[in-house]
C-alpha positions in Angstrom: 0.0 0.0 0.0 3.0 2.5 0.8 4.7 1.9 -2.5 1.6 2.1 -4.3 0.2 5.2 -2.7 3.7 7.2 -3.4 2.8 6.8 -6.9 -0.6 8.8 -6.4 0.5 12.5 -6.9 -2.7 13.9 -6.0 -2.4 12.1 -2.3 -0.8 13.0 0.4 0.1 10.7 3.5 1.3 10.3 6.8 2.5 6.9 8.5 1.9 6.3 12.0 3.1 3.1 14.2 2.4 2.1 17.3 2.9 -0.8 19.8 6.9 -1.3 19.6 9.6 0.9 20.9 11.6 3.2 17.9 13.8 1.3 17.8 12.2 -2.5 17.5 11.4 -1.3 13.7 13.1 -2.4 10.8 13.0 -1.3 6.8 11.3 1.5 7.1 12.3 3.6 4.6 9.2 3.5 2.6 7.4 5.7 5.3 9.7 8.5 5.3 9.3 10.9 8.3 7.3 8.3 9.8 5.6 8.7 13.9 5.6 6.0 16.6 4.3 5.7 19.7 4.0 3.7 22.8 0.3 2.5 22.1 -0.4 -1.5 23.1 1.3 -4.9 22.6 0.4 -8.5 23.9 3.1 -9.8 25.9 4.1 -13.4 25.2 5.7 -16.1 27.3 7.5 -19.1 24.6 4.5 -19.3 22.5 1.6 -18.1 24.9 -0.3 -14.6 25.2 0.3 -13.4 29.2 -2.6 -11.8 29.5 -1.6 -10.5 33.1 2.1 -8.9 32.0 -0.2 -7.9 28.8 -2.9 -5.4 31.1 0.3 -4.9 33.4 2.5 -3.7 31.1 -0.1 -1.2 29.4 0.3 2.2 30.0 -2.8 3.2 29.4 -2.7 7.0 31.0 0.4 7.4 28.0 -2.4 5.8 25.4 -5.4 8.5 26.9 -2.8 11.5 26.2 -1.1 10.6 22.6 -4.6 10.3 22.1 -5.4 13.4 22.9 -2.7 14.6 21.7 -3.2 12.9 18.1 -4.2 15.7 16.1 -6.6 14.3 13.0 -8.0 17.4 12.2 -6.1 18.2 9.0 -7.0 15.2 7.5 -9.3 13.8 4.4 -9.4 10.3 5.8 -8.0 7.9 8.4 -7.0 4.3 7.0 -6.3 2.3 9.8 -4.6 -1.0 10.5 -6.3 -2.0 13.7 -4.2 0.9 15.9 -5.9 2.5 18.6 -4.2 5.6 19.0 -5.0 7.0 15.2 -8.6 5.4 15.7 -9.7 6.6 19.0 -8.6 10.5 18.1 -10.0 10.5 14.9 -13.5 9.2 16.4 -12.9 12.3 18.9 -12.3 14.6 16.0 -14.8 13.5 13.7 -12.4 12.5 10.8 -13.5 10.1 8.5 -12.0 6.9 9.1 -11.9 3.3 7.7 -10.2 0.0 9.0 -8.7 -2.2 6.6 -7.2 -5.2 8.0 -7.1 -8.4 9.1 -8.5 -8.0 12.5 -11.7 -6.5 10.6 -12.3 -9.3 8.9 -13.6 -10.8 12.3 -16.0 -8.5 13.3 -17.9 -10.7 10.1 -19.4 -14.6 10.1 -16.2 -16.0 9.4 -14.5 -19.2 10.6 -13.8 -17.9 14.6 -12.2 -20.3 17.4 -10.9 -19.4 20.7 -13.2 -16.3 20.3 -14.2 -15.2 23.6 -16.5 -12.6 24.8 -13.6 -10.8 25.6 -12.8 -11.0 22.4 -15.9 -9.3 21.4 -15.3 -6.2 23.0 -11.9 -6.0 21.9 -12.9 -6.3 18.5 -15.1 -3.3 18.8 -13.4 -1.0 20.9 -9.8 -1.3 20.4 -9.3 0.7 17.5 -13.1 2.0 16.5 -13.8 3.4 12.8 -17.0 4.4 10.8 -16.3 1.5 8.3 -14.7 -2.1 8.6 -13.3 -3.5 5.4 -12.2 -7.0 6.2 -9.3 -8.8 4.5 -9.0 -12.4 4.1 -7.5 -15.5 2.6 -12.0 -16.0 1.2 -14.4 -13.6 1.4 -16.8 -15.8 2.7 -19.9 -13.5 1.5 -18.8 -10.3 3.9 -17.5 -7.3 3.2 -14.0 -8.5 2.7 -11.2 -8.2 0.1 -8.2 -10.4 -0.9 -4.3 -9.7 0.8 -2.2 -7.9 -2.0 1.0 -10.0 -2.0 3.6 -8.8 -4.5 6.0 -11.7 -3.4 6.5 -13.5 -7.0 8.5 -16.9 -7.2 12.1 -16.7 -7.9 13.2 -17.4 -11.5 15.3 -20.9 -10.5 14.3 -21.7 -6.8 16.5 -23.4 -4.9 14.2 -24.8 -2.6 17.6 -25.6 -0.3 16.5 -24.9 3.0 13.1 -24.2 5.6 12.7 -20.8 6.7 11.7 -20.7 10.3 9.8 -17.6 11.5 9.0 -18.2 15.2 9.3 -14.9 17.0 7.1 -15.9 20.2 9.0 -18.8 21.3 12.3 -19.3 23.1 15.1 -19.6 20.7 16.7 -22.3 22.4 13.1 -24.2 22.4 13.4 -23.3 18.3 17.1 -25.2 18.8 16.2 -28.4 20.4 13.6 -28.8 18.2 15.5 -28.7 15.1 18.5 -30.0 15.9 17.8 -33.6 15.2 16.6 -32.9 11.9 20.1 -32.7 10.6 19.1 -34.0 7.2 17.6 -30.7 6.3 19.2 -26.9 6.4 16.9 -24.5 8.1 17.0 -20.7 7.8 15.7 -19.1 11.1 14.9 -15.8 11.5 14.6 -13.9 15.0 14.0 -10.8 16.6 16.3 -11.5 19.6 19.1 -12.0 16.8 21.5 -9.7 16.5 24.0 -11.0 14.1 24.0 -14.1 11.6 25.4 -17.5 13.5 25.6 -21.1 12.3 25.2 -24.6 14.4 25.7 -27.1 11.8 22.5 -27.2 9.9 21.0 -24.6 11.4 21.5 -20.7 10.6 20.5 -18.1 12.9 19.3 -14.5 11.3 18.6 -11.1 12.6 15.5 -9.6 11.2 15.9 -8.2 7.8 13.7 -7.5 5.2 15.4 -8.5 1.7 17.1 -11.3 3.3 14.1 -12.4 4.7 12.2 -12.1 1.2 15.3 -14.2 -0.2 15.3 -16.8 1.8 11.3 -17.0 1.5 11.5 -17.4 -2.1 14.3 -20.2 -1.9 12.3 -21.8 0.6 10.6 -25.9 0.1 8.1 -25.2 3.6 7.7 -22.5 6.1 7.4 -22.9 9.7 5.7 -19.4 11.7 3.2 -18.6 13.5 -0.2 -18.3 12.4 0.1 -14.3 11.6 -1.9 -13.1 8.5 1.1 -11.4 6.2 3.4 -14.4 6.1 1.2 -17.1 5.5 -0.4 -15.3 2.3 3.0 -14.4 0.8 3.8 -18.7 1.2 0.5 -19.4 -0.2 0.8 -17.1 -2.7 4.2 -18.8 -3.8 3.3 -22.1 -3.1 5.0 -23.1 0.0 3.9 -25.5 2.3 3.3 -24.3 5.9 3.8 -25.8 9.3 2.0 -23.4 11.3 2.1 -23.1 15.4 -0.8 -20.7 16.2 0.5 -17.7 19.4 -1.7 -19.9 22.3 -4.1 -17.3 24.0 -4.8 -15.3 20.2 -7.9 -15.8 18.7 -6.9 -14.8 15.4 -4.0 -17.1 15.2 -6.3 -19.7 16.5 -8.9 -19.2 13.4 -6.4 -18.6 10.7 -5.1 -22.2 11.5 -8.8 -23.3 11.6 -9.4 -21.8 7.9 -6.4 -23.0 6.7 -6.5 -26.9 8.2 -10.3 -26.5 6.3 -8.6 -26.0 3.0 -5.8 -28.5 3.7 -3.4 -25.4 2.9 -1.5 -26.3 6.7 -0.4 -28.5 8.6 -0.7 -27.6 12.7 2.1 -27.3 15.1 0.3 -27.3 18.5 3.7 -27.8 20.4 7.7 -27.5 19.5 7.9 -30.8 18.4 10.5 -32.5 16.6 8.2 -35.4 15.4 5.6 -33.5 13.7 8.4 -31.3 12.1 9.7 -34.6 10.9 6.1 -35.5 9.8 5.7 -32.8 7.8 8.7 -32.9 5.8 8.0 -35.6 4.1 4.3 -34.4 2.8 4.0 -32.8 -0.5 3.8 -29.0 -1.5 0.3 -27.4 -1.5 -1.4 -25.5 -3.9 -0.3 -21.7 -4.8 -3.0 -19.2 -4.4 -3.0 -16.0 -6.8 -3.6 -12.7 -4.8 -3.9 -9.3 -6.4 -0.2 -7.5 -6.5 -1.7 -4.1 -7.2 -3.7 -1.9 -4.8 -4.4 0.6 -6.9 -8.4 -0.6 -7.5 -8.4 -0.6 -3.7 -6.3 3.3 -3.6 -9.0 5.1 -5.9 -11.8 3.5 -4.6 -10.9 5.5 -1.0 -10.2 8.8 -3.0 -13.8 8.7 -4.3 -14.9 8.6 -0.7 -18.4 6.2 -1.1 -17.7 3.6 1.5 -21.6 2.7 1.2 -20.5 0.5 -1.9 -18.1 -1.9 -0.6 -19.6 -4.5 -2.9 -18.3 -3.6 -5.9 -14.8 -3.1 -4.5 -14.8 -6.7 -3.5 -16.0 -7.9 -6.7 -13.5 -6.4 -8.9 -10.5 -7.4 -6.0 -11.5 -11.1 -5.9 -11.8 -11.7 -10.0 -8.0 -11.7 -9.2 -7.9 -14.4 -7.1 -6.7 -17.8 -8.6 -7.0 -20.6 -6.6 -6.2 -24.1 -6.9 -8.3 -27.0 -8.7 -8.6 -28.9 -4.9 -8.5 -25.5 -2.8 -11.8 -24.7 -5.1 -13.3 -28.1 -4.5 -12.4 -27.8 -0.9 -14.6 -24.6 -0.5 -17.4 -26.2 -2.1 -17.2 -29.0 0.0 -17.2 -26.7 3.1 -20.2 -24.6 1.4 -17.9 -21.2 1.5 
């Protein structure tokens, strides 16, 4: 969206972040002069939400005054990504504001597990807009739209190695698991990395865009968590996934469920070398095509009519290609 909205000559826009500190981002050049602030952030314990260090860690009279502080006033529209900050102060304000993301997608009837009342009035009050656009891996007949993925496959894969993308659990967990698995090189990526390290078959990696997008493409399986962004680039280049869902996180939770349903995953509930082992051995799964260009998407918010959502979705999901079985599948499932 940042790439393709620096193209638009006639729109101006500003880039906030919130819920890391400065310097926990990475890549950013894109953004330019680019904000950040304290916001929220689930804390995690190897592979589990703690919900007690999550409320106790909150610093919720810092969220009520960048809040207030948040001046939306000067602005056509507010596109958010599921951020409270942005959304709560342009609700204050009155500034027209949208939410397209993920997280949207579940304020909808689609596949839910682990959803909690709690949940519900998360959902609705974190980061409040006038208008929920939902996005999704199906639209399931709600007001949702496809990822856009521009991650194409490499001219002459390698397919050498598994990329590993576990940043909730303990990296020496990560280790033990793999260790036995000496037959196969895997590339592991990291936040609490701070330089490249080998042991044996094993190669640690700091976080790092291209290298990251590299080693994705040269990839035979993925292993991550079950967030949104990565599993649509590696079913958008064909890669099998292993995924271990962040225990405690509803959306985590339900994107396994949606995938396990189309038989485009394989579940890690635990580190567990077995089932790693397991799922070597089964065969690649079905590429899904998702739009690369949000331009439909960009002009569609300059007109300003968010009353027709329908059409939007329409036009997005005509380029969506999905696979022979992964169409049978949804018919099967009556989605």
């Amino acid at each position: 969206m940042a790439s393709a909205l620096s193209r638009h000559r006639d729109v101006d826009v500003d880039f906030v972040f919130s819920g890391r500190k400065p310097e926990g981002y990475f890549d950013m050049d894109i953004f330019c002069d680019y904000r950040t602030f304290t916001g929220l952030s689930f804390v995690t314990r190897r592979g589990h939400v703690d919900k007690f260090a999550t409320i106790k860690k909150a610093k919720l009279r810092r969220l009520y005054h960048d809040v207030k502080a948040m001046d939306t006033s000067g602005y056509d529209l507010l596109i958010n990504d599921f951020e409270p900050i942005t959304a709560w102060a342009a609700k204050r304000q009155g500034t027209p504001s949208i939410s397209i993301s993920h997280q949207a997608a579940f304020t909808y009837n689609v596949p839910k597990t682990g959803y909690t009342l709690i949940d519900n009035v998360l959902m609705k009050t974190y980061a409040p807009t006038q208008c929920q656009l939902g996005v999704h891996w199906y639209h399931f007949n709600q007001p949702i739209i496809p990822p856009f993925v521009a991650e194409k496959p490499a001219n002459h894969p390698r397919n050498s190695h598994v990329l590993v993308y576990l940043p909730f659990e303990d990296i020496d967990d990560i280790t033990q698991m793999l260790e036995p698995l000496s037959d196969h090189i895997f590339e592991c990526f990291h936040p609490n990395i701070t330089e490249q390290t080998e042991m044996g078959h094993i190669r640690f990696n700091p976080t790092s865009k291209p290298r990251f997008e590299k080693a994705l493409k040269h990839a035979y399986g993925v292993i991550a968590n079950g967030g949104f962004e990565l599993s649509s680039e590696a079913l958008q280049l064909g890669k099998k996934l292993l995924i271990k869902p962040l225990h405690g996180q509803f959306e985590q939770l339900s994107n396994v469920l949606t995938l396990t349903s189309l038989e485009l995953c394989q579940t890690l509930f635990q580190l567990d070398t077995d089932t790693v082992e397991e799922w070597l051995e089964a065969p690649q799964t079905e590429a899904i095509t998702f739009p690369d260009n949000p331009d439909i998407l960009i002009e569609w918010l300059k007109k300003g009519d968010f009353s027709d959502i329908q059409s939007l979705c329409d036009r997005l999901w005509k380029n969506v290609q999905f696979g022979e079985k992964t169409q049978e599948r949804l018919l099967t499932l009556a989605i």
